[in-house]
KOLGU-659755 format. One line per 8 residues: number of its first residue (from 0); for each residue x, y, z of C-alpha. Coordinates in Angstrom, 2 decimals, decimal comma. Example, Ala and Ser with C-alpha at 12.3 -4.5 7.8 and 13.67 -1.06 7.14 Angstrom:
0) 12,30 -4,50 7,80 | 13,67 -1,06 7,14;
//
This chain:
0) -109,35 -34,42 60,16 | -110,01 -37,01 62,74 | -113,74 -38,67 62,86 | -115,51 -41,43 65,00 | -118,44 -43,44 63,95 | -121,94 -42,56 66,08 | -125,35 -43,65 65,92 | -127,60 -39,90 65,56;
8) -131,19 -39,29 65,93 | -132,28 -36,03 64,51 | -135,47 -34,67 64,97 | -137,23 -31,48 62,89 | -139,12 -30,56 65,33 | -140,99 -28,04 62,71 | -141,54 -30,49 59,45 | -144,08 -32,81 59,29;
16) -144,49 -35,70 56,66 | -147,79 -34,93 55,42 | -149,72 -37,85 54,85 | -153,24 -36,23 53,82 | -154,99 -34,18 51,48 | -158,22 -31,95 51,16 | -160,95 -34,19 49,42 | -164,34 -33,23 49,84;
24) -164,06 -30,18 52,22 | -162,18 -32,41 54,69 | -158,44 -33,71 54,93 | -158,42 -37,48 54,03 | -155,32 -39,77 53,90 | -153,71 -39,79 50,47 | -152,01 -43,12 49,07 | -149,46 -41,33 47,27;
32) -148,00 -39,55 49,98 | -145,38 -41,17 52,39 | -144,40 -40,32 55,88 | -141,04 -43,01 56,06 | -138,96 -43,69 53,82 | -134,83 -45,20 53,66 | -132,35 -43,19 52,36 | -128,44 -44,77 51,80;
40) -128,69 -46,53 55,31 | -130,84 -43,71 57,02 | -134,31 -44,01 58,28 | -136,71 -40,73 58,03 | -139,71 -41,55 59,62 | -142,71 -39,06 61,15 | -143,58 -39,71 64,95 | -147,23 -40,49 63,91;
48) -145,61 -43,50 62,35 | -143,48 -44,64 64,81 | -146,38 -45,21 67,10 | -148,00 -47,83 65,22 | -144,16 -49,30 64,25 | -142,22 -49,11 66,92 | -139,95 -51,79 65,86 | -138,51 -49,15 63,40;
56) -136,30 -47,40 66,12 | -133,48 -49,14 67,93 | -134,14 -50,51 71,76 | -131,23 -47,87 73,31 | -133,13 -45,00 71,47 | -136,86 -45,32 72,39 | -135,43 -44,48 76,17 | -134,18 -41,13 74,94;
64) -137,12 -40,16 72,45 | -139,44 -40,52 75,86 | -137,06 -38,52 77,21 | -137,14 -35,35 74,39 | -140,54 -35,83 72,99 | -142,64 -34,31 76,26 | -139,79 -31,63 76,09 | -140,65 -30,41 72,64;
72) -143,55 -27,77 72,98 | -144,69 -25,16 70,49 | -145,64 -21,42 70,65 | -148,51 -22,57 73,13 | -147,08 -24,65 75,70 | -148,15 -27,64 74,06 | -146,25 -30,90 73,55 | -145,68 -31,50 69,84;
80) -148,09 -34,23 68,67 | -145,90 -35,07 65,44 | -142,30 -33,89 63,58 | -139,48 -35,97 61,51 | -136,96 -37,94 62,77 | -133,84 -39,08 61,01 | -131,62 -42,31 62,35 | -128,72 -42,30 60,88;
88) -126,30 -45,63 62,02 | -122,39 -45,76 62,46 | -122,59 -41,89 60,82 | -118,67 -40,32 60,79 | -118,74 -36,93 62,72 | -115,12 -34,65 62,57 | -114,34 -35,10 66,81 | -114,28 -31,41 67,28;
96) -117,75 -30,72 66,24 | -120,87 -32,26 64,67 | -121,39 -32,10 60,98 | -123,67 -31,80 58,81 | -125,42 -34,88 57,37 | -126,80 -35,64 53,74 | -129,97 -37,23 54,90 | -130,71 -33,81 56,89;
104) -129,92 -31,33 54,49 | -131,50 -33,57 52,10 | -134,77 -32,97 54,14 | -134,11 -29,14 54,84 | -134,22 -28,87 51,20 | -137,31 -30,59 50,53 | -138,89 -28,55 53,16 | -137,55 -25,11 52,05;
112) -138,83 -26,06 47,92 | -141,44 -27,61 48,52 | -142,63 -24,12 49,95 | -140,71 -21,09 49,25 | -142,67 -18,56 51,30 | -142,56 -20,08 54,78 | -139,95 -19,07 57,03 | -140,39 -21,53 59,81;
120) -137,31 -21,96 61,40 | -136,02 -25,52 60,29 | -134,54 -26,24 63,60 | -132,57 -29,44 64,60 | -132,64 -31,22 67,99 | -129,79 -34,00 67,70 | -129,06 -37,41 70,23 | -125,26 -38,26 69,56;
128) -124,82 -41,85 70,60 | -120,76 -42,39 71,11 | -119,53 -46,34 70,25 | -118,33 -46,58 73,85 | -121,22 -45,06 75,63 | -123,18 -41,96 76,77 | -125,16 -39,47 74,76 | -124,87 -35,59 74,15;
136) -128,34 -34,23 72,97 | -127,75 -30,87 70,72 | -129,28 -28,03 69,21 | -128,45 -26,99 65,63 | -125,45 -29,03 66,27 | -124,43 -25,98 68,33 | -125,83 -25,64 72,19 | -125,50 -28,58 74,52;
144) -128,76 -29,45 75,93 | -129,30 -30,84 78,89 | -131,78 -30,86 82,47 | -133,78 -28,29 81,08 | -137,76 -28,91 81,69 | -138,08 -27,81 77,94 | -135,59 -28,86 75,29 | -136,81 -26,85 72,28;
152) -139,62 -24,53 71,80 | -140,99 -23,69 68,42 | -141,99 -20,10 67,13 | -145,16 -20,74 66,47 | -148,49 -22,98 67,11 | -147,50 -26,55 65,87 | -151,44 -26,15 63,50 | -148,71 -23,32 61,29;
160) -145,56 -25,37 60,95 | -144,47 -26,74 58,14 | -145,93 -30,26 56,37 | -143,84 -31,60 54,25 | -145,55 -33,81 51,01 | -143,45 -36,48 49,34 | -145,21 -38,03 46,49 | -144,24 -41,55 45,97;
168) -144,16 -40,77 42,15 | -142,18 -37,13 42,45 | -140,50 -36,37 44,97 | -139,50 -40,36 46,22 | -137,75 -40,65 42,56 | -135,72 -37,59 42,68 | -134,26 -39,38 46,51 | -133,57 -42,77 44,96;
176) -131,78 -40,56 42,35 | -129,68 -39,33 45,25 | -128,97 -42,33 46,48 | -127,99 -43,89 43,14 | -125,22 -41,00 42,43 | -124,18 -41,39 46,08 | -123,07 -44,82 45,70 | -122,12 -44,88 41,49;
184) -120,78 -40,89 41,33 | -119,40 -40,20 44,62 | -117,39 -37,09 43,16 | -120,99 -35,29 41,74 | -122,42 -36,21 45,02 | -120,42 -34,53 46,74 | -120,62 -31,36 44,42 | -124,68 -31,82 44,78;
192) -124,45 -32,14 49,00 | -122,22 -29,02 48,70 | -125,12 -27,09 46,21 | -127,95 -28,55 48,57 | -126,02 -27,23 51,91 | -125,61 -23,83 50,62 | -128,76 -23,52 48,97 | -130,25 -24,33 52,89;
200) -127,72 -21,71 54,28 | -129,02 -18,74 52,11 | -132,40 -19,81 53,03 | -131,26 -19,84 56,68 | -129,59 -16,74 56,26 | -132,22 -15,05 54,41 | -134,64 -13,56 57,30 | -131,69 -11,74 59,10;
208) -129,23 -10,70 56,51 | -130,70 -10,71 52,35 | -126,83 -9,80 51,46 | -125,68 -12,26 52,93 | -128,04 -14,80 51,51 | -127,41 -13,87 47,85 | -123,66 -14,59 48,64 | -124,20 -18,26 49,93;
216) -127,43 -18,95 47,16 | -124,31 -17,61 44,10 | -122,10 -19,86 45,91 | -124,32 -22,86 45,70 | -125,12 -22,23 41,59 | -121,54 -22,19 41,35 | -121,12 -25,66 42,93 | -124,52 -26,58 41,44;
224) -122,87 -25,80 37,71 | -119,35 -26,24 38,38 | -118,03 -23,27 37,92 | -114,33 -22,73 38,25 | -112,85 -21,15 40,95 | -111,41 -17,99 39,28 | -114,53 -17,72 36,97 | -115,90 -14,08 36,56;
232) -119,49 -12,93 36,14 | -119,52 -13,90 32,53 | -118,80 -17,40 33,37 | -121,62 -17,37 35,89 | -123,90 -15,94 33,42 | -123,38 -17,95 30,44 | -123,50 -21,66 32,83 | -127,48 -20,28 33,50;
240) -127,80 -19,35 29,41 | -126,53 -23,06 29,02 | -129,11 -24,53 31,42 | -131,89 -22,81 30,71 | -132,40 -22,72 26,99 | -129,74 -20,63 25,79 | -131,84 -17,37 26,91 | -130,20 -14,13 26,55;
248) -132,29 -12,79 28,84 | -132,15 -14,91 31,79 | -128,41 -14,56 31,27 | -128,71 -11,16 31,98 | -130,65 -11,86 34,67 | -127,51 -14,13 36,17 | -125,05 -11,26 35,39 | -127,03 -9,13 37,61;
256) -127,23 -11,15 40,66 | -123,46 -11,66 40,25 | -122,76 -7,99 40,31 | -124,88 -7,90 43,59 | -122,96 -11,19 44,66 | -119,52 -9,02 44,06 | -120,89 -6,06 45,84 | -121,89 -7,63 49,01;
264) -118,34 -9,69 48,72 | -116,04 -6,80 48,29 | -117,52 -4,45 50,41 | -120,05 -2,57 48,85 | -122,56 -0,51 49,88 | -125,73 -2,55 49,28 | -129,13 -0,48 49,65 | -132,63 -2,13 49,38;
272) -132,77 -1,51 45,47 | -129,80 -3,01 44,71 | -131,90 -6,20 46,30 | -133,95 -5,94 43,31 | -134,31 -7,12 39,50 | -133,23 -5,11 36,50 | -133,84 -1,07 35,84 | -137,27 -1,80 37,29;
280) -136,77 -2,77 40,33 | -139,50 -5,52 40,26 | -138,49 -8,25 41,96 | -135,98 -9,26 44,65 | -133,25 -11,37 43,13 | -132,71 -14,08 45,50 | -136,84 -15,14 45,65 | -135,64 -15,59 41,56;
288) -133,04 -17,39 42,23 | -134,35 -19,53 45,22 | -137,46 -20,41 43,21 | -135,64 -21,39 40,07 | -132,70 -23,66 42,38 | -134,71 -26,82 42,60 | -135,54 -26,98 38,72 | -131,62 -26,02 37,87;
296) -130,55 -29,07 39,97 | -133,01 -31,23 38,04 | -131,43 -29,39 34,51 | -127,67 -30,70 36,09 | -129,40 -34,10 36,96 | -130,34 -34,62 33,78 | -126,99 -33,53 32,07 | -125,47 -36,09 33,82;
304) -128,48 -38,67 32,75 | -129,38 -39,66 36,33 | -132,66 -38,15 35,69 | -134,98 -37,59 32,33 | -137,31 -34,73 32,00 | -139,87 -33,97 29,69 | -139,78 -31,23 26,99 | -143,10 -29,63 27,76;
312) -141,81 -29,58 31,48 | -138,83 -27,68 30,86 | -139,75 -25,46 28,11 | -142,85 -24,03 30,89 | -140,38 -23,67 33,66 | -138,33 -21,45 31,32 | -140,93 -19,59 30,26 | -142,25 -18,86 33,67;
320) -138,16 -18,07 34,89 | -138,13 -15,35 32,05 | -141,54 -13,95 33,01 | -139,82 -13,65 36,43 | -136,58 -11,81 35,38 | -139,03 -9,63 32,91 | -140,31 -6,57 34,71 | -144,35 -6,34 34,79;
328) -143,63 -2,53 33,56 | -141,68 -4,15 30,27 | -144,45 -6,60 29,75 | -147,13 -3,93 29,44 | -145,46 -1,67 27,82 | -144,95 -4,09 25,20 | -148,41 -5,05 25,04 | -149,21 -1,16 24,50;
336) -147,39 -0,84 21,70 | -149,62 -3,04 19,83 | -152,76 -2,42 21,66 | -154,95 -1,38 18,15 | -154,63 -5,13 17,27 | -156,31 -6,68 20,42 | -159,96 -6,15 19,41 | -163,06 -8,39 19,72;
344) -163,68 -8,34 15,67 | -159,76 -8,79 15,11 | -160,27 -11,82 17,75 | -163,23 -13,09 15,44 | -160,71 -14,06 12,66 | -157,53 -14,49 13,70 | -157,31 -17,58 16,79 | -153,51 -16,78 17,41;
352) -153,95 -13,55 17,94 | -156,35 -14,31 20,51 | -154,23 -16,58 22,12 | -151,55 -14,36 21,90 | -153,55 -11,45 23,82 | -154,38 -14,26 26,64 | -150,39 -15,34 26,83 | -149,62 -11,84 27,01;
360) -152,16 -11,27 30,05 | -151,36 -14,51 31,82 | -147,04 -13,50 31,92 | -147,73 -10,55 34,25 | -146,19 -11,82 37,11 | -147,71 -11,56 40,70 | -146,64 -8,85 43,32 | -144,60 -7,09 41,04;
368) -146,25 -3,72 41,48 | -144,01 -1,90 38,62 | -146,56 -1,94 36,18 | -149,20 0,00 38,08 | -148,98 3,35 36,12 | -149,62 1,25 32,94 | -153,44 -0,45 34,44 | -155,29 1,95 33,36;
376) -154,42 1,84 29,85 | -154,69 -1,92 29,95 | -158,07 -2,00 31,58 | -159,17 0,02 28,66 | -158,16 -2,30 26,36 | -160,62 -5,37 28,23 | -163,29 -2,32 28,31 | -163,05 -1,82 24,40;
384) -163,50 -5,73 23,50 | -166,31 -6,06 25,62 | -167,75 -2,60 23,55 | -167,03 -4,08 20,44 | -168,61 -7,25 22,30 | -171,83 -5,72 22,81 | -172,13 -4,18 19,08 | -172,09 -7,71 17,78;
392) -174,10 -8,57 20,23 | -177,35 -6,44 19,72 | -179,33 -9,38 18,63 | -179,38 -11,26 21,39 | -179,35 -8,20 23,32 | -182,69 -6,82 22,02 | -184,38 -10,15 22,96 | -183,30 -10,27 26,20;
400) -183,78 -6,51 26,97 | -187,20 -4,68 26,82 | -185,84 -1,35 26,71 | -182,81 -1,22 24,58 | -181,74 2,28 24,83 | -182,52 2,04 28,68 | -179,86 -0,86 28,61 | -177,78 0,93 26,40;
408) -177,48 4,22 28,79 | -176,60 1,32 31,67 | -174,13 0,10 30,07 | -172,32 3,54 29,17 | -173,21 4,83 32,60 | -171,08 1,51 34,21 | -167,95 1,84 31,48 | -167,11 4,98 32,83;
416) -167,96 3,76 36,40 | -165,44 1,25 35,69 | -162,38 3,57 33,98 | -163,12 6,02 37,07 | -162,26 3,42 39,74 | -159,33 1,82 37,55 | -158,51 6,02 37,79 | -158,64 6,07 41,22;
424) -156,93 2,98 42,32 | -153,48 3,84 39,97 | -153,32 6,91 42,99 | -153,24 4,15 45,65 | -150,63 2,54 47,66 | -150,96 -1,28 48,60 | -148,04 -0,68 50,92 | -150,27 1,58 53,13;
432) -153,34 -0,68 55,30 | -155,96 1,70 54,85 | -155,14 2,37 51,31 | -155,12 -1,56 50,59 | -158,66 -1,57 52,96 | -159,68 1,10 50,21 | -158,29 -0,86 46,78 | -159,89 -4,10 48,40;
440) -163,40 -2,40 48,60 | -162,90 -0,61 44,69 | -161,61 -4,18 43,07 | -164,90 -6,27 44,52 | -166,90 -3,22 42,61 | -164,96 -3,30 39,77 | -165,58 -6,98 40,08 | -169,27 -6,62 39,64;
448) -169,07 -4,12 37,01 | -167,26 -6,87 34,74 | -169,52 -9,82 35,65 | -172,47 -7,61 34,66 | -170,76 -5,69 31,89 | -169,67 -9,15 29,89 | -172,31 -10,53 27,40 | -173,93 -13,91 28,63;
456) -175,20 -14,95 25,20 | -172,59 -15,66 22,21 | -172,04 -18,35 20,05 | -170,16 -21,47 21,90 | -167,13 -21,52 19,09 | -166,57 -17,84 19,43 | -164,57 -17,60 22,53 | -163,67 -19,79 25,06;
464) -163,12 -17,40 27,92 | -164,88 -14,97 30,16 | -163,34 -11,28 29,90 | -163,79 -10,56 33,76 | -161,94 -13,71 34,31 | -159,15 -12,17 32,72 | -159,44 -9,10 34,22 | -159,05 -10,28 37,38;
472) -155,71 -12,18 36,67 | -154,02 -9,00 35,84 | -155,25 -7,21 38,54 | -154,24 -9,99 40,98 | -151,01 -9,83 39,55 | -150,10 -5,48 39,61 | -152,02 -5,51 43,14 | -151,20 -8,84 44,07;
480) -154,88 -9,90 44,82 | -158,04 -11,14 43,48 | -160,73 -8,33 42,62;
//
């Protein structure tokens, strides 16, 4: 395919390079975070910094950044006071249409895992510099722009788009690894720029078409793990079992979101439940397998022994990738099945089992909402230690309380209180707004009720965590909010 050499200035016109952090109430510049950096003979660089180093761009293209930057306005009308720009020098482009770039997909990635949940469109306005003259100025390597009083208008006020934190001890390693396998490994490079480019696709693809996206996020696991070409599901499944610890589980998981994969591919009827996780129905698959991409690329980095990793690292990140393939439902129904054990005198003697009660609370995952039928019974289980709480407790208690039985009578009046609004709220809908209006103003009671309800006075060795704290994580994560 024939290719010419240009000079390319990219600009994102919705990433910034952070370059502070909150300290004290207020943002305040952080030393570890950097807003330019080189990458394999490309310069990324935020506008901010360009300003005070204006020696960093090249004479012919300060001309045509005056030119775009009062063109690029947000949501408001206003001019953008900051965004990325790329320079890449003497890049090869196929003559029939721009490509891709490393250095820019490179950055789409970082945006899109460095935060999963925003959907800012990661837009591109391009300035293609041709080795015997004249410029064409592009966006998304698509539309031809040109004469237009605006060049690019972003979705949103430019206070909501999206800023972008490299860490000079994180995220600045994993680039120089990049660059290393670029120039020693060209033929993994390649297979990693292929992962990376797909991976941006789904994510791309994701707010208009979830199908769709699950097809191009299997597609870039495959290239991610090298998976042959006539490969099956089981193939698929078993490369994630070898990454990530050799988990039955999570290889289910994989064999799942290939069957969806196939579906979409071969012309299946896909309905919005087939979108989600196991039996359950939990989860959506591809926010598993988008938030698990980033750490699988590290597991294929180090394989390769371009990167090292730290046990303790990757044994959490599989832990927390099998709490996300694990319905909520499956979680507490296993933790029913042994309820008689969790008790505050059973706590008393046996430390592991204690910690095993608090690991068992702290896997419910948030907004998965399949577990909801099962709150009530788990509530009752917090209400029973802090029962059994008070009974060892009636020393203490008698000092501090005039009027025992008085206290006493409070206290039973405010358990039931308590199981009566859990009651209610297993009725409600989050889905609905003036249900959620409704659960909002029932959690900040039941709140109170379990600040008041927990003991102040025990012994400093006994336990080394407060009850309604507790509470309040598995609430946040079945209602998917704090109480």
């Amino acid at each position: 395919m024939d290719s010419y050499e240009v000079d390319l200035l990219s600009i994102l016109p919705s990433v910034r390079l952070e370059t502070q952090s909150w300290g004290n109430g207020k943002k305040v510049e952080d030393e570890a975070l950097i807003n330019h950096f080189d990458f394999c003979g490309s310069k990324i660089f935020s506008l901010k910094y360009l300003k005070d180093n204006q020696d960093i761009l090249p004479e012919n293209y300060v001309g045509y950044l005056d030119y775009l930057e009062p063109r690029l306005i947000d949501a408001d009308g206003d001019v953008l006071d900051d965004f990325t720009i790329i320079l890449d020098q003497k890049e090869k482009l196929d003559i029939r249409a721009q490509d891709k770039t490393f250095t820019r997909e490179l950055i789409c990635y970082l945006s899109y895992v460095d935060k999963l949940d925003n959907w800012v469109e990661l837009d591109l306005v391009s300035v293609v510099c041709y080795p015997k003259g004249g410029r064409s100025i592009y966006l998304n390597n698509k539309r031809e722009l040109f004469g237009q009083k605006y060049l690019y208008v972003l979705p949103s006020e430019q206070n909501h788009i999206h800023n972008l934190r490299i860490r000079k001890d994180y995220e600045e390693s994993i680039i120089k690894t990049f660059a290393h396998i670029k120039e020693k490994k060209q033929d993994f490079f390649l297979r990693i720029y292929q992962s990376i480019s797909l991976f941006n696709d789904s994510c791309r693809m994701y707010p208009s078409s979830e199908s769709s996206a699950i097809v191009l996020l299997c597609a870039a696991f495959e290239a991610l793990y090298q998976i042959p070409k006539r490969s099956k599901k089981d193939t698929f499944s078993y490369a994630f079992k070898l990454f990530w610890g050799l988990d039955d589980r999570i290889e289910k998981w994989a064999g799942e979101l290939y069957d969806l994969r196939s579906k979409v591919v071969h012309g299946g009827v896909v309905i919005k439940d087939h979108l989600l996780a196991s039996s359950d129905k939990h989860y959506p698959h591809f926010e598993i397998g988008r938030e698990i991409f980033n750490d699988s690329l590290l597991f294929v980095l180090e394989a390769k022994g371009t990167l090292g990793l730290e046990y303790e690292y990757k044994s959490r990140i599989q832990e927390e990738l099998r709490n996300k393939v694990i319905s909520n439902k499956e979680k507490a129904d296993d933790l029913l099945k042994g309820k008689d054990r969790y008790t505050y005198a059973a706590f008393l003697n046996n430390d592991e089992l204690y910690k095993e009660f608090l690991t068992r609370i702290e896997s419910f995952s948030s907004l998965d909402y399949s577990a909801s039928e099962q709150v009530f019974k788990i509530i009752k289980i917090f209400l029973s230690i802090l029962a059994d709480w008070i009974q060892f407790d009636l020393h203490s208690q008698k000092e501090k309380h005039g009027d025992y039985q008085e206290y006493l009578e409070w206290r039973a009046e405010q358990y039931n209180k308590a199981l009566d609004i859990i009651q209610k709220l297993t009725g409600m809908k989050s889905s609905n707004y003036q249900e959620r209006y409704k659960i909002e103003k029932e959690l900040s009671e039941l709140r109170q009720i379990f600040r008041g309800f927990e003991p102040i006075s025990h012994k400093k060795d006994e336990f080394k965590f407060s009850i309604s704290e507790y509470v309040e994580r598995f609430i946040s994560a079945i209602w998917g909010t704090y109480i």
